[in-house]
C-alpha positions as CSV (number, residue, x, y, z in Angstrom):
1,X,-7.7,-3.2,-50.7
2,X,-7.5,0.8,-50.6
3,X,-11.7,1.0,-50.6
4,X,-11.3,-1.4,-47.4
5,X,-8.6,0.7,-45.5
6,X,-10.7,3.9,-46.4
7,X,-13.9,2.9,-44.9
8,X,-11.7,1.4,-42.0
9,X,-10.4,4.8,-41.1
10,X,-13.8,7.0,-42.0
11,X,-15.2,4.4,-39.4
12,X,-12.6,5.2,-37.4
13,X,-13.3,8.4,-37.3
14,X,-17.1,8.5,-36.7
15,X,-16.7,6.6,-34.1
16,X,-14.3,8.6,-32.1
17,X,-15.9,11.7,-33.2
18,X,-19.4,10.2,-31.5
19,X,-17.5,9.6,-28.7
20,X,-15.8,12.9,-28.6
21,X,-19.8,14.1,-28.7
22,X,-20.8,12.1,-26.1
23,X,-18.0,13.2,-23.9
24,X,-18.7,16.9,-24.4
25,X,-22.4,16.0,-23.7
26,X,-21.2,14.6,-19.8
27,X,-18.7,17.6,-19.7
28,X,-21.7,19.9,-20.3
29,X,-22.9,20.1,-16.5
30,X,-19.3,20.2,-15.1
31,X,-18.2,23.4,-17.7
32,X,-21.5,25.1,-17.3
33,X,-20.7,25.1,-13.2
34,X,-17.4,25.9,-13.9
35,X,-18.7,29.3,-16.1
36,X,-20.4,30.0,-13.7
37,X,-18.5,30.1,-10.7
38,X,-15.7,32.0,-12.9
39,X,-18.4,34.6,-13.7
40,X,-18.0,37.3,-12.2
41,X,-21.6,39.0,-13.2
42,X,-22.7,35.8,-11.6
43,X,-24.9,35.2,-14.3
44,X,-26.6,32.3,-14.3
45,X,-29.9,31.7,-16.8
46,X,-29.8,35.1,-18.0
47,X,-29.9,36.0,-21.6
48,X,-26.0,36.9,-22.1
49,X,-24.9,34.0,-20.6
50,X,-21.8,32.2,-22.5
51,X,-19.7,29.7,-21.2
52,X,-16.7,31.5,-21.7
53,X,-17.3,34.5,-18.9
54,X,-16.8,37.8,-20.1
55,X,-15.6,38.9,-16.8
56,X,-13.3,36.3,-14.5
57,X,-13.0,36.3,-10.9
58,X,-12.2,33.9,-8.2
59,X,-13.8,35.4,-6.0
60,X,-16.3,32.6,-5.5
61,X,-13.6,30.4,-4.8
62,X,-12.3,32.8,-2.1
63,X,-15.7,33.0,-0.3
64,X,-16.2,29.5,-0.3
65,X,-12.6,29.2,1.9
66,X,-13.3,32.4,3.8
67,X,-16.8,32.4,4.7
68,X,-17.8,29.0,5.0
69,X,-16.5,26.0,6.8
70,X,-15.4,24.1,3.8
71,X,-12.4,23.2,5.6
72,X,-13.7,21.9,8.8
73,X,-16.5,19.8,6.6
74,X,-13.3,18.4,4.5
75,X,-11.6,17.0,7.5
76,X,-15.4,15.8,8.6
77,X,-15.6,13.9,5.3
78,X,-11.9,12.6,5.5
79,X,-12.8,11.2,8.7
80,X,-15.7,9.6,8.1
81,X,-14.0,7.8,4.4
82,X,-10.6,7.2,6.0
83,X,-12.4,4.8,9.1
84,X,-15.1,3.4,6.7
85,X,-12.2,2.4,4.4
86,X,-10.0,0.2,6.8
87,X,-13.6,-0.8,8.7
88,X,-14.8,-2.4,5.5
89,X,-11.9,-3.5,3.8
90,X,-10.5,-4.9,7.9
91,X,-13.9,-7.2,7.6
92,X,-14.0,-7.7,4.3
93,X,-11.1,-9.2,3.2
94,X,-10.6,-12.1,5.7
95,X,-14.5,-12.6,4.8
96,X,-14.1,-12.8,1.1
97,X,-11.3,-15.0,1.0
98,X,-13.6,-17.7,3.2
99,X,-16.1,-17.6,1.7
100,X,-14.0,-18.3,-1.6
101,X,-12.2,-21.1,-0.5
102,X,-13.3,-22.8,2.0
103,X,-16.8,-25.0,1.6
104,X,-18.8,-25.0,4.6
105,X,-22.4,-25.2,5.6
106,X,-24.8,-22.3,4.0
107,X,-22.2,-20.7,2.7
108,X,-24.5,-20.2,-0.8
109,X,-27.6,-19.2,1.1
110,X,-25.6,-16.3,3.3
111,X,-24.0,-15.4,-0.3
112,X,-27.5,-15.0,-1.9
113,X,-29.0,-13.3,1.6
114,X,-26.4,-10.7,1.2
115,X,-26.9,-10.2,-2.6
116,X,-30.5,-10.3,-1.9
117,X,-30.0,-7.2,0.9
118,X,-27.5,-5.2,-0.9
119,X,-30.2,-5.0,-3.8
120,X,-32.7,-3.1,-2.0
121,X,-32.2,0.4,-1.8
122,X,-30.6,1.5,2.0
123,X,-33.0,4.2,2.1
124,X,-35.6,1.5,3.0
125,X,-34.2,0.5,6.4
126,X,-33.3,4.4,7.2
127,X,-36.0,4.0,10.0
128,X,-35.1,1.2,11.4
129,X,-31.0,2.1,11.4
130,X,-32.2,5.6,12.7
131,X,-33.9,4.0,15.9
132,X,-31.5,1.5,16.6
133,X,-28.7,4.1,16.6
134,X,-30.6,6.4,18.6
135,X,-31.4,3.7,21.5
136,X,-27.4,3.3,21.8
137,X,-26.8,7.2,21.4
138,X,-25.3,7.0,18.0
139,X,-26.8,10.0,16.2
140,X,-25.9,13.0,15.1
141,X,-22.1,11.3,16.0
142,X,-19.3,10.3,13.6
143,X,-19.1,7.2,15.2
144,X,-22.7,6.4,14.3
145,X,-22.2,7.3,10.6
146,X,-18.9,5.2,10.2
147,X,-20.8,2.0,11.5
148,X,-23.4,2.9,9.1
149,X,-21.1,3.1,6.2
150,X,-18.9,0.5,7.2
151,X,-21.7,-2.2,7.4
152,X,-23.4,-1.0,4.1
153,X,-19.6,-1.2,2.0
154,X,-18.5,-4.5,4.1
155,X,-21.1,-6.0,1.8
156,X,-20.3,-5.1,-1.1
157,X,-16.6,-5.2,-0.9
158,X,-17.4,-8.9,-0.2
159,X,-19.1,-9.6,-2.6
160,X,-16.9,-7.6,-4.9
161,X,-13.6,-9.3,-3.8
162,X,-15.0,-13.0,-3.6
163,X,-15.2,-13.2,-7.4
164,X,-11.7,-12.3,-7.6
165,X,-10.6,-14.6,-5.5
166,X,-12.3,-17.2,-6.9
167,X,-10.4,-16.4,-10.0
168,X,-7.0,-16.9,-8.3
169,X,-5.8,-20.5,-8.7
170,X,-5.8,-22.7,-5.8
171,X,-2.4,-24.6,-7.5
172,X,-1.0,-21.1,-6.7
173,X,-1.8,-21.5,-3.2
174,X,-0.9,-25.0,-3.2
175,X,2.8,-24.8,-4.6
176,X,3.2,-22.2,-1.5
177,X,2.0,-24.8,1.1
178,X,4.4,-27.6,-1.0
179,X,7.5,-24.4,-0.6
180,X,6.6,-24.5,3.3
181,X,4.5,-21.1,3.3
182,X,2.0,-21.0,6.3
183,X,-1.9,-19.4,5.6
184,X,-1.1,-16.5,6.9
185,X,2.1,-15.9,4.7
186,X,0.0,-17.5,1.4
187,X,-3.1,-15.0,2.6
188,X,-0.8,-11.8,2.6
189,X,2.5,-12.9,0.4
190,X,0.6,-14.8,-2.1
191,X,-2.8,-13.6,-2.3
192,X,-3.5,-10.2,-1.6
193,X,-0.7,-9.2,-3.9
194,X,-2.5,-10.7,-6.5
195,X,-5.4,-9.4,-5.8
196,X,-4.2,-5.5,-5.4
197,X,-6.6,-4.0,-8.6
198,X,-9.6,-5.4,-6.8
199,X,-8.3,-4.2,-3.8
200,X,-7.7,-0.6,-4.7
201,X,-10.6,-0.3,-7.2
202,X,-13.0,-1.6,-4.2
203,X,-11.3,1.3,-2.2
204,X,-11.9,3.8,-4.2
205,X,-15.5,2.8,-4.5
206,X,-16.0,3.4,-1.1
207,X,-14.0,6.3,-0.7
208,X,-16.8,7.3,-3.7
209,X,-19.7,6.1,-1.7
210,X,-18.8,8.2,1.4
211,X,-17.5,11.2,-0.3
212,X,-20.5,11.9,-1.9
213,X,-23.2,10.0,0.5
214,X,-26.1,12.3,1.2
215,X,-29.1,10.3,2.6
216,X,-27.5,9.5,5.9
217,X,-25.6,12.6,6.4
218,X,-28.1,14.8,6.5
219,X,-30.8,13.1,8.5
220,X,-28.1,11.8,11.1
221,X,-26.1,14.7,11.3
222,X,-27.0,18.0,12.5
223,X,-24.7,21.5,13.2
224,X,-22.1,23.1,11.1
225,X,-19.1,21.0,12.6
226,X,-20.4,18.1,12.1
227,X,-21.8,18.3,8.5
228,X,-19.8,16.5,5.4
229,X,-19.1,18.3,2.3
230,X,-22.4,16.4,0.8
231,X,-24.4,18.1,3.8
232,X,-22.7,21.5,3.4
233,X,-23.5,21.5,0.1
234,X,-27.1,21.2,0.5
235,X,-27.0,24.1,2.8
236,X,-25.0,26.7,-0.1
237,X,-28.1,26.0,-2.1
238,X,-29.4,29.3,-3.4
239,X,-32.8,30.0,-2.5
240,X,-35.2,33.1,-3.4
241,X,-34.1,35.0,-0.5
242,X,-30.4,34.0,0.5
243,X,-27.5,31.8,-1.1
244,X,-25.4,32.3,-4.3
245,X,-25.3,29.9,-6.7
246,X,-21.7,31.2,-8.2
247,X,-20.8,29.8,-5.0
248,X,-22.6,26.7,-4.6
249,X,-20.9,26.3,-8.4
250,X,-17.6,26.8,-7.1
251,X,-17.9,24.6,-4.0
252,X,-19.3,21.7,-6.0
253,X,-16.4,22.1,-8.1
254,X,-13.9,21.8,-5.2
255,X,-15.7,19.3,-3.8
256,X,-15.0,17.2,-6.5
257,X,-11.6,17.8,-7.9
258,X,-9.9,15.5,-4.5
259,X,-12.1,12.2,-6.4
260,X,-11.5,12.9,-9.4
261,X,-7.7,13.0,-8.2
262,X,-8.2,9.7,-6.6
263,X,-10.3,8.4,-10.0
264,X,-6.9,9.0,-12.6
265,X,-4.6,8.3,-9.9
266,X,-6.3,4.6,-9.6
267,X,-7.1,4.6,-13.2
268,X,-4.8,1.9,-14.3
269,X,-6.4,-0.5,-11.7
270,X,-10.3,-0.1,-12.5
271,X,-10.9,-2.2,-15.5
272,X,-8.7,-5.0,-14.2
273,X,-10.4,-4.6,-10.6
274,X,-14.3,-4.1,-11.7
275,X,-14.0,-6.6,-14.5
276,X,-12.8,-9.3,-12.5
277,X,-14.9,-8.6,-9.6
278,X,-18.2,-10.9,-9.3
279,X,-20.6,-12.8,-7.4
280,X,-20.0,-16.3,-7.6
281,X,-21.9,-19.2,-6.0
């Protein structure tokens, strides 16, 4: 019995301490951006570099406030996630719980179109999108983008919330219409409180999806004060003659901290939400 509980806790242990390694290995990127924007040599593949800087400074962090327009592309990005948010999740809703419950005539042949579409990468119909948007004087607008985004996460918040729906007893549903509730008052009393983890784990997603969406942004938007922090940050890049990449390290890192706010904040919802989300027929 003793032999059994000891190789139960030295397997305990090797496991967490593989997953301890593989943790530090995904950390790696993030705390080798992090030296390096703390840096202030601003050492970057020389030979003395160490990931504990011998020399700290914020003054990357100060530059990327003072001398670019961080800012202005943060309230660009909020925009552009705020609208695609309530777009998407405004459509998408309403369409996921009808296509759940009610049975109506190719409603498995526009679920398996949609699939079929969302599968492909977007990239493919950039041409297409980027002449149709031009013809109605939608590019290099915020307005253009938003559509853009909206349509692509519509789809797969659908398909996303439909599955949990579908795991949502109708006898739920049922003893509300028996208690007198209207559709309406089963839809947003019954339902949709029920459904809040794949609700706010689909939100998230697409606040995800537009936060760090690059494609779009930088072929449909051009100028300063209209980039998003994804396009600004392609333009901090270092190059041979201009740029610093202490500061394009300290950028991406402020980029990032608001999501991975959002990401613990929501944490508690996104194994509920993502496991029961699905695609079914």
């Amino acid at each position: 019995m003793k032999m059994k509980t000891f190789r139960r806790v030295v397997s305990g242990v090797i496991i967490n301490l593989f997953f301890i390694a593989c943790c530090f290995l995904a950390l790696l990127p993030i705390l080798y951006a992090l030296s390096v924007s703390l840096d202030a040599k601003g050492s970057l593949l020389s030979s003395d570099f160490s990931f504990i800087p011998k020399e700290f400074t914020l003054a990357h962090y100060i530059k990327v406030f003072t001398e670019e327009p961080v800012l202005l592309w943060f309230r660009n990005t909020m925009l552009l996630t705020a609208a695609t948010v309530a777009l998407a999740m405004a459509t998408a809703v309403p369409a996921a719980y009808v296509f759940s419950r009610k049975r109506f005539a190719g409603r498995s042949v526009v679920l398996r179109i949609l699939l079929l579409l969302y599968s492909f990468p977007s990239i493919l119909s950039m041409f297409a999108i980027y002449k149709l948007m031009s013809a109605f004087g939608l590019v290099n607008t915020h307005i253009g983008l938003i559509i853009i985004y909206a349509g692509t996460m519509s789809v797969f918040a659908l398909l996303n919330m439909k599955g949990y729906f579908d795991a949502i007893p109708v006898e739920i549903e049922e003893a509300g219409r028996i208690d007198g509730c209207s559709d309406l008052n089963i839809v947003t009393k019954i339902v949709l409180p029920l459904a809040r983890p794949t609700l706010n784990v689909t939100g998230v997603m697409i606040v995800n999806f537009v936060w760090n969406e690059y494609i779009f942004s930088i072929n449909f938007l051009t100028g300063s004060d209209r980039m998003t922090l994804a396009s600004g940050l392609y333009s901090l890049q270092a190059t041979e003659t201009s740029g610093s990449w202490p500061m394009f390290a300290a950028a991406s890192l402020v980029v990032s901290f608001p999501i991975l706010v959002i990401f613990f904040l929501s944490q508690k919802h996104m194994i509920s939400g993502l496991t029961s989300g699905g695609v079914k027929g």
